[in-house]
Phi, psi and omega in degrees: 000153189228176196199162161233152174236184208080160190264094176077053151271166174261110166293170174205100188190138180220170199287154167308313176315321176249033210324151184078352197297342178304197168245172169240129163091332181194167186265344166228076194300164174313310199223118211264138151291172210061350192106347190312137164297145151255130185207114199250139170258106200259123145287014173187169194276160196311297187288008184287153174316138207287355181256072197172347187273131191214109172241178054331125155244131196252147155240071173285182171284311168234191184253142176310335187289007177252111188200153156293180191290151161284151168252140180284167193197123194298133185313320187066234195238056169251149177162151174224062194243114171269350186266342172299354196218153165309180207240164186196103172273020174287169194265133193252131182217105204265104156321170186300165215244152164262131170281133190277167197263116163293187315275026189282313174188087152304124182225144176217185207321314190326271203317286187323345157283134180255105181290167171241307206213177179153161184223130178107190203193123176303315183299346189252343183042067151225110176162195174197144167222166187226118185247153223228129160230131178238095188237184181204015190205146198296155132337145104250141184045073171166143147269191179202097187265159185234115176269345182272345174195197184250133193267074152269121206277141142231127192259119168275303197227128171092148182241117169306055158328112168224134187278130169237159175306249007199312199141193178254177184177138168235150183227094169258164199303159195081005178266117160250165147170132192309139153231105153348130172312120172104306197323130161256127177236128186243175190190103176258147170267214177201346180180205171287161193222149154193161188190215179203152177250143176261094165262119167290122174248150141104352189235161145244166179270134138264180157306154191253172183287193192244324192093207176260073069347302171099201226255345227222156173109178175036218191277136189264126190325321195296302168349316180288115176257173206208113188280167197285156154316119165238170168225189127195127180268096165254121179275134125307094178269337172304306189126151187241121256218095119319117189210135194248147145274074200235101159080047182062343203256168202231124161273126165233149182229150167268164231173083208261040149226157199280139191305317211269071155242018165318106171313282180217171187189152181200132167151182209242336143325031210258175177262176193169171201203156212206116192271131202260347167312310198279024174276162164279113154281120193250123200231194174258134175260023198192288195207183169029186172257181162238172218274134171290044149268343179322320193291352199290089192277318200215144183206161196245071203295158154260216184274335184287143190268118185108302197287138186239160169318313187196121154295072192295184201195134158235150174230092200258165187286140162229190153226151205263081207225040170283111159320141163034021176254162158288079211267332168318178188309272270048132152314124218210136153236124195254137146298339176233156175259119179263138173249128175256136162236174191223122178292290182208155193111181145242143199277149216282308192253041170181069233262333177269287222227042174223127190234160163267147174113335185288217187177146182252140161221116161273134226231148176306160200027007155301118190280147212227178138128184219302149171258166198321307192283341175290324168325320202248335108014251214288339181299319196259324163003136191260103181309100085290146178321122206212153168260142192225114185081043163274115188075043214219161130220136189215146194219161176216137166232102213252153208216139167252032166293173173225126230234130169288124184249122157336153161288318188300293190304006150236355171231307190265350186254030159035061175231001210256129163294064228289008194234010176275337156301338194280022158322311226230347167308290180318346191269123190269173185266117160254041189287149224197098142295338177274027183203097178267000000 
């Protein structure tokens, strides 16, 4: 597989088969070459500014409009009904999500999506959801398009081949990558697979800015890759199976050729991917923290300025060299709500009963943070430089929704850690008034 890299570059790329297959000079010529459809894929609205404006122009074999009507097509447990279940401001802690077993109960990338949680509404294009996928069996002959928002994937367990109008991509764990809103996509596995999605309406992720950072740091553009032009002129006399996700509910249309006949392709509007190893980190080096946006690979802004729709955040092994600090997580209540997943490893402040494949959700102004023993661990502790979240990747998707947990994330899919405040029972009062 081959990539071009930077982040919201203006791309260029057609399959080595067809060499010349771009237009020259202008984008939608009388007559395409080969013979090719020009079909432009717009992420933003036409007058938005140019540095915020996001196409594609695709040159296929056919045009995506040729398709049958869509039909609803049942959901499982995908949804963005935040109201079916009470609202539950306790601190939330989820076991590893279980994977069904082939061939006994084949699931592949759809069927294997779960919401756990989420806020907001797609028709308003304000929002967010945080979805669970657990599978074990490839797509074939289907695809999955999201007309409501942009999909970021991190993949835990299993490495993801996934086919796009774009090209390819493998994406394994410790690995992300966005597929964009309107982008078709298929997604082949190798065994069992799982992982978790950040979905966004109404936003794309950007980089986020630096500050008095300066021009260097966190995730570096160039890190980001964009797979090259593939095609394949396939016919599907069976039929080839579409399915949009438009207004949380999931639709399908037939087709009897394959989606991926994209040619050539040119434009700043593309899916991508990211090795979460290459961010630069940045800590404190002298005393106390600094605020865990340091952390910050991708962001979804809203119109408010600093606030965002939605944050990933990574907390990757570094080193840990704060003077006469608490160097674990602080006890903290937040105005935004975090969800924590664990790729591998284990997480620093909470070392037991946080797995990787579970998952945490702190809810706004729910209070959080290290549990008794890491507390009393790091409290007694000998300062030295020490490496911290060595073989560990642990991510948060912080939101400034205040985010609704599905009946499956408190019922039904019987993962929820119904013993997790009691983390936090041993921590005693070490209080002194004769002792300052």
């Amino acid at each position: 597989l081959q990539y071009m890299s930077g982040f919201g570059n203006e791309h260029a790329s057609e399959d080595p088969r067809c060499p010349g297959a771009l237009p020259e000079g202008q984008n939608n010529p009388q007559v395409c070459p080969y013979g090719l459809y020009a079909e432009q894929l717009s992420g933003s609205a036409f007058t938005c500014p140019r540095a915020t404006n996001r196409r594609s122009w695709l040159y296929r074999i056919l045009p995506s409009v040729c398709h049958k009507p869509f039909k609803p097509l049942e959901e499982g447990h995908l949804t963005h009904d935040w109201d079916e279940i009470e609202p539950d401001p306790n601190q939330l802690r989820w076991k590893p999500f279980e994977i069904p077993k082939a061939p006994q109960n084949e699931m592949d990338f759809v069927s294997g999506l779960h919401t756990l949680c989420g806020a907001g509404e797609p028709r308003g294009r304000n929002g967010i959801a945080v979805h669970i996928f657990v599978c074990n069996t490839s797509m074939t002959d289907r695809c999955l398009y999201n007309s409501d928002g942009d999909f970021l994937i991190v993949p835990q367990q299993g490495k993801l081949l996934i086919t796009t109008e774009f090209g390819k991509m493998l994406v394994e764990p410790n690995e992300i990558c966005v597929i964009q809103q309107g982008m078709r996509f298929s997604v082949e596995v190798f065994g069992e697979t799982r992982g978790y999605i950040l979905e966004v309406y109404g936003a794309h992720f950007e980089l986020p800015d630096l500050g008095p950072i300066g021009a260097n740091g966190l995730a570096n553009p160039r890190d980001f890759l964009v797979p090259v032009a593939w095609y394949e002129d396939r016919q599907v006399p069976g039929g080839y199976t579409v399915i949009s996700k438009y207004q949380g509910k999931l639709f399908a249309a037939q087709q009897d050729y394959s989606p991926y006949n994209v040619v050539a392709w040119h434009g700043n509007y593309t899916p991508y991917k990211y090795h979460l190893e290459k961010f630069m980190v940045i800590n404190a080096v002298a005393f106390d923290h600094a605020d865990p946006s340091i952390f910050t690979v991708l962001t979804a802004k809203t119109t408010r300025a600093g606030v965002a729709l939605a944050d990933f955040v990574i907390f990757p092994p570094r080193w840990g060299v704060a003077n006469n600090t608490f160097r674990p997580p602080y006890y903290h209540r937040n105005c935004m709500s975090e969800f924590m997943g664990l790729i591998k490893g284990h997480y620093e402040a909470k070392e037991e009963g946080f797995q990787p494949g579970g998952g945490s959700l702190h809810s706004m102004m729910t209070p959080h943070g290290p549990d008794a023993d890491c507390f009393e661990k790091a409290s007694k502790a000998k300062l030295e430089p020490e490496r911290v979240a060595d073989g560990t990747m642990a991510f948060m998707f912080e939101s400034s929704l205040s985010l609704a947990v599905t009946k499956w994330g408190l019922q039904t899919s019987n993962r929820l850690d119904k013993n997790y405040y009691k983390c936090w029972e041993p921590l005693k009062s070490h209080f002194n008034p004769k002792c300052k």
